[in-house]
C-alpha positions as CSV (number, residue, x, y, z in Angstrom):
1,X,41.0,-10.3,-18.9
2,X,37.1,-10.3,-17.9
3,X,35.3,-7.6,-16.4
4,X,33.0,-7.0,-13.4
5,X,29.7,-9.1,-14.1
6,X,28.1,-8.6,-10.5
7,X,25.3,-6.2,-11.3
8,X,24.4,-4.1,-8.8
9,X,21.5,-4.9,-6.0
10,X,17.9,-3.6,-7.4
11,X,15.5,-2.8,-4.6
12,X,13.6,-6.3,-4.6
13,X,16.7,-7.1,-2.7
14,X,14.8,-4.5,-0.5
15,X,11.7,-5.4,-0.6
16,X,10.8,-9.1,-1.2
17,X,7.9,-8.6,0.6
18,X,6.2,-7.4,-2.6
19,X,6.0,-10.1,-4.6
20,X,4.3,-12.6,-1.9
21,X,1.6,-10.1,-0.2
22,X,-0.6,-10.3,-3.4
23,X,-0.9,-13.9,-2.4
24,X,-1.5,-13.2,1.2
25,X,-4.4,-10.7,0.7
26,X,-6.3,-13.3,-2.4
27,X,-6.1,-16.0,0.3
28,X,-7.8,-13.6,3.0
29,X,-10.1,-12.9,0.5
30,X,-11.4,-16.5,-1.0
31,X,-14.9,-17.3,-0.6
32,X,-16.2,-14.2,1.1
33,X,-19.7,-13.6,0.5
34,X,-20.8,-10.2,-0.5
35,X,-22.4,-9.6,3.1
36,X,-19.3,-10.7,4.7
37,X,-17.0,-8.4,2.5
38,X,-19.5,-5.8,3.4
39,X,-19.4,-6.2,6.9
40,X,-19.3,-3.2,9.1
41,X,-19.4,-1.9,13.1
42,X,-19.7,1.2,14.6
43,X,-17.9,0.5,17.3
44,X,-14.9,0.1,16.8
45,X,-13.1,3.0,14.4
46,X,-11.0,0.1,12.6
47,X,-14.2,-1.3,11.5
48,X,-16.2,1.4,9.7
49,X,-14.4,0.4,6.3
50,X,-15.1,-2.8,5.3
51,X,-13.4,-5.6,3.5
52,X,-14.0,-4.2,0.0
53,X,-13.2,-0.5,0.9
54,X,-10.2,-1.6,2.7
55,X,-9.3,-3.5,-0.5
56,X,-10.2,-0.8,-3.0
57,X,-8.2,1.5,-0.2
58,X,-4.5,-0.9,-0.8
59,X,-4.9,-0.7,-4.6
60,X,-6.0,3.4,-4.7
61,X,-3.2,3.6,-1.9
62,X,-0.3,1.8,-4.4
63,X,-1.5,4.1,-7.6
64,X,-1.3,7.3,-5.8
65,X,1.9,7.4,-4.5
66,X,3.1,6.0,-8.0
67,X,1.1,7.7,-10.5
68,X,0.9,11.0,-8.6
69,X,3.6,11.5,-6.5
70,X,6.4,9.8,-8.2
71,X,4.8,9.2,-11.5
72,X,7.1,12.2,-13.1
73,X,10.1,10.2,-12.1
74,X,9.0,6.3,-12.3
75,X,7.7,7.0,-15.7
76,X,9.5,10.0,-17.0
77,X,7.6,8.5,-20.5
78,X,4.2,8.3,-19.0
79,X,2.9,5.3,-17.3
80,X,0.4,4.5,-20.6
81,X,-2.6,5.1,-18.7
82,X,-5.0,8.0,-19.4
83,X,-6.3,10.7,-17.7
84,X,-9.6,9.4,-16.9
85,X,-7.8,5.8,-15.9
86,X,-5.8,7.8,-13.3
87,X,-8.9,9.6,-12.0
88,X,-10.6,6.4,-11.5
89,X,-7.6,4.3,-10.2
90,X,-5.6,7.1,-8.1
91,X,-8.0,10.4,-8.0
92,X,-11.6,9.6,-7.7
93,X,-14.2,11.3,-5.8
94,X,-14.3,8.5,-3.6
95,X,-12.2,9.1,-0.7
96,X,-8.8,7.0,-0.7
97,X,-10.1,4.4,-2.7
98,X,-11.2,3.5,-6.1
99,X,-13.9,4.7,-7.9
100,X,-16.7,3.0,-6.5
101,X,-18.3,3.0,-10.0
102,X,-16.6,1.4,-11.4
103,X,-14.8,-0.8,-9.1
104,X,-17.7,-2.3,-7.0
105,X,-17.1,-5.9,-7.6
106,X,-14.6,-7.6,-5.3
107,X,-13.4,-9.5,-9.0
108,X,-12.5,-5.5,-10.5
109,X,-11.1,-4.2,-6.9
110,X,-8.4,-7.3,-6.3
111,X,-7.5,-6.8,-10.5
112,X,-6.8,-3.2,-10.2
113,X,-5.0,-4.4,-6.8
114,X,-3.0,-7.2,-8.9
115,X,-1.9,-4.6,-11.7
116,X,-1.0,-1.8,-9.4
117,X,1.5,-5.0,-7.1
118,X,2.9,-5.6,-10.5
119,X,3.5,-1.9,-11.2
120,X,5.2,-1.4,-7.7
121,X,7.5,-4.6,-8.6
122,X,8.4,-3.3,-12.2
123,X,9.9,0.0,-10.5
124,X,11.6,-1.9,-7.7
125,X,13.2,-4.3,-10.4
126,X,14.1,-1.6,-12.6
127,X,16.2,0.4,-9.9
128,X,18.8,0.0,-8.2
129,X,19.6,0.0,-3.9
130,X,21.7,3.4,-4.4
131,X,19.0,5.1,-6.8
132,X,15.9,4.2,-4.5
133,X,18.3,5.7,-1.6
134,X,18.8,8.8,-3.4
135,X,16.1,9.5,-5.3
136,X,13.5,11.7,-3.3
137,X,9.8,13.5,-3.6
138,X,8.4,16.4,-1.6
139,X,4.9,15.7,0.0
140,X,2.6,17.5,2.7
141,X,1.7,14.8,5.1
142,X,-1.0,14.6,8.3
143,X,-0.6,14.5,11.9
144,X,-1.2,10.9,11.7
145,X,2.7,10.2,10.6
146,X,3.9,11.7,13.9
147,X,3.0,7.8,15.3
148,X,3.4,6.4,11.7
149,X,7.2,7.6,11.5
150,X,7.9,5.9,14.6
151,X,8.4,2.8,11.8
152,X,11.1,4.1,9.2
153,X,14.8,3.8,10.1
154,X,15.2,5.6,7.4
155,X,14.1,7.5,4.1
156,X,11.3,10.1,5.5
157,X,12.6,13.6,6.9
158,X,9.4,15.3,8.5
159,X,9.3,18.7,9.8
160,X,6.9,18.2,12.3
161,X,5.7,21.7,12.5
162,X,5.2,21.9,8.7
163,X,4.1,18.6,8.2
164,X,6.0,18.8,5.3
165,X,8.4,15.4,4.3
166,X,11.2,14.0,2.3
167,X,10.8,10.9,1.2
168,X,13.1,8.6,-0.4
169,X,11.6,6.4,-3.1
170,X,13.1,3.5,-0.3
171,X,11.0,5.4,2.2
172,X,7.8,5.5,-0.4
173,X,8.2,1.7,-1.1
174,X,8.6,0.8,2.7
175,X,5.5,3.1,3.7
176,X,3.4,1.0,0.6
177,X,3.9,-2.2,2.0
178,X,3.3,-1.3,5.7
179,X,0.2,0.4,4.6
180,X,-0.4,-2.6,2.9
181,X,0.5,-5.4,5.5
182,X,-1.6,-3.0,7.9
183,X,-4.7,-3.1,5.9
184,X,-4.1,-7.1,5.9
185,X,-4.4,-7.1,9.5
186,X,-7.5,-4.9,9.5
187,X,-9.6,-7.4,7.2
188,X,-8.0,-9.9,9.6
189,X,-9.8,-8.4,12.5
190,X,-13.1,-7.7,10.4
191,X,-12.9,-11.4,9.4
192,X,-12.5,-12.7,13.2
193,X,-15.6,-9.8,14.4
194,X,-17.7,-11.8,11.8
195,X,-16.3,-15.4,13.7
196,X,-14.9,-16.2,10.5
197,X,-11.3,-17.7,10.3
198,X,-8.3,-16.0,8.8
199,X,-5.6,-17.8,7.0
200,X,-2.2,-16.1,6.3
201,X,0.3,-15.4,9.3
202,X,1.0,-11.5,9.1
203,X,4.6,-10.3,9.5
204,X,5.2,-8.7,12.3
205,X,6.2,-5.1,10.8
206,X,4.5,-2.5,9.7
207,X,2.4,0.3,11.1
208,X,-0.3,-2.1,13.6
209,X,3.0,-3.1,15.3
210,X,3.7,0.2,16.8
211,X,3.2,1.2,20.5
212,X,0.0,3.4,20.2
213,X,-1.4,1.4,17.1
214,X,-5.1,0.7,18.0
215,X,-5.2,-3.4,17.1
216,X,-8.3,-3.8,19.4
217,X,-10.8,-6.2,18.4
218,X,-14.5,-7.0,18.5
């Protein structure tokens, strides 16, 4: 008599999207110059961070929610970085991005991007449907999720008039790669305001899909 061998679903089953958007943003990337990665318009909102900031933005982004949010949890053994690593990677003075000091060159920005992808891929692989389902954090969040919400099926539970959420670690991952499939589209758009071409085909999910999303362009 054998037993069971089926092992359970891990959330990559949820998320596949992980493991190809790397690719996507590199290819967005390739043979920018530093003027056209520095690229910037006061006219339009979407275009006051440029290419590199909204870069530097995806990898800080990917770091916070792990390190700092869920980082007690994900790595109940510590995540073998130190303090001063986390500051610059999750917590720098910089707003919502890396620190600037040491991540200025678009070479540093897309390898802290690369190891923080392979981080979020690590922790999908190594749980399971049911424990990203179940397992939750506790985090104040802005006005700006009143639209963003709009998005998630499931996994966030927001009290609107504390701001205050749930989140699932499903919700978490699924708010990560919208962010980051969002930001995709903005260097998109930043790409096509300088006349230059872009190359991937964005899926259509995610946050700039949303009724109320500005996706104006130049």
């Amino acid at each position: 008599m054998t037993g069971d061998a089926t092992q359970p679903e891990t959330g990559r089953s949820l998320f596949p999207g992980f493991w190809d958007v790397g690719s996507s943003i590199h290819a967005e990337l390739e043979g920018l110059t530093d003027e056209q990665l520095d690229w910037t318009s006061d006219q339009f909102e979407w275009a006051e961070w440029n290419v590199r900031r909204q870069t530097s933005h995806m990898a800080s982004m990917l770091y916070r929610w792990m390190l700092l949010r869920w980082g007690d949890q994900l790595f109940p053994d510590g995540s073998g970085l130190d303090e001063s690593q986390v500051t610059a990677l999750a917590a720098s003075e910089t707003d919502r991005a890396l620190d600037e000091n040491l991540f200025k060159d678009i070479a540093d920005i897309t390898r802290a991007l690369d190891n923080a992808l392979a981080l979020a891929c690590a922790a999908l692989d190594s749980h399971t449907v049911d424990q990203t389902r179940s397992m939750t954090i506790e985090t104040e969040q802005g006005p700006h999720w009143d639209l963003m919400i709009n998005a998630h099926p499931t996994g966030i539970d927001r009290n609107t008039e504390t701001g205050i959420s749930v989140l699932t670690l499903e919700g978490t991952f699924r708010h990560m790669y919208f962010e980051l499939i969002t930001h995709l589209f903005n260097i998109q758009r930043l790409k096509r305001a300088q006349e230059l071409e872009t190359v991937v085909d964005l899926p259509r999910v995610g946050y700039y899909t949303l009724e109320g999303w500005d996706i104006s362009e130049a």
